[in-house]
C-alpha positions in Angstrom: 0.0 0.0 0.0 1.3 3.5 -1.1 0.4 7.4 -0.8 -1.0 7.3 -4.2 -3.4 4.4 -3.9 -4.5 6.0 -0.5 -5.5 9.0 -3.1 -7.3 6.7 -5.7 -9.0 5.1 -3.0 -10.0 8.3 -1.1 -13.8 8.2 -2.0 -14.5 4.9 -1.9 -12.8 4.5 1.3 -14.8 7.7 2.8 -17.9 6.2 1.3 -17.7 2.4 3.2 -17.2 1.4 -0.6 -14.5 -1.2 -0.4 -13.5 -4.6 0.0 -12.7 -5.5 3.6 -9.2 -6.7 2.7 -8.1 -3.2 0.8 -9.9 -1.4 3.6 -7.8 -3.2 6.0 -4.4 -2.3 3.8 -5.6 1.0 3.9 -6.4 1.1 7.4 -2.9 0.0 8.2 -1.5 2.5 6.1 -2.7 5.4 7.9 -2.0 4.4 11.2 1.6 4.8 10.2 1.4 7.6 7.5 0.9 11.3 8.9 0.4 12.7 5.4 -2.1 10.6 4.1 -3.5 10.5 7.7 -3.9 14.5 7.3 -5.4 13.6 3.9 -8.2 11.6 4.8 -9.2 13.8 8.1 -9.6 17.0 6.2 -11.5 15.8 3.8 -13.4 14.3 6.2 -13.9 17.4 8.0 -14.5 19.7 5.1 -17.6 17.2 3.7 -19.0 17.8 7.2 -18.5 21.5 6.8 -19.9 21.6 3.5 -22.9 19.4 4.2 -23.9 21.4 7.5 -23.5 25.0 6.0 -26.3 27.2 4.1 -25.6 28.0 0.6 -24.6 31.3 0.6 -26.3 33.6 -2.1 -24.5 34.9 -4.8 -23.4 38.7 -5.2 -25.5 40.3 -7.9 -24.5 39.7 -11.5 -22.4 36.3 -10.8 -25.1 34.2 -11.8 -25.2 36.1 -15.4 -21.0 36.1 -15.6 -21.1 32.1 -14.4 -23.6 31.5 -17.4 -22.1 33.3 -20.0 -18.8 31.6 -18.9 -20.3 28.1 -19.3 -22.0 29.0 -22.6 -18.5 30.3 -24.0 -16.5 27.2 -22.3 -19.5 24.7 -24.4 -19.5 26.4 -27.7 -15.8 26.3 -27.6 -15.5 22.2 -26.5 -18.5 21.8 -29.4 -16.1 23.4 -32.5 
């Protein structure tokens, strides 16, 4: 088990979404790597952050700027 598969692994693990063997490997993996130890707990944190916050409204005119830039970016990916 390395950093990188810890990475690939990352929303499957967070999600329950594995095999009990690679959870395991994984598991034993972050009990002795800091980094991806750091990894998974701030994602962790910032989903609860994310899913216990209010949207917060847009300034006026984003909305408008935000389309138009999506409209560009899809005429451009369509020629």
């Amino acid at each position: 088990m390395n950093c990188k598969t810890i990475v690939i692994e990352l929303e499957n693990y967070l999600d329950e979404d594995l095999g009990a063997a690679l959870r395991a490997e994984i598991e034993q993996h972050l009990e002795k790597c800091k980094k991806c130890r750091l990894i998974v707990d701030t994602t962790k944190k910032t989903i609860q952050i994310y899913c216990n916050s209010e949207p917060a409204p847009l300034p006026e005119g984003t909305r408008d700027r935000l389309h138009a830039a999506l409209e560009k970016h899809l005429r451009r990916a369509r020629a």
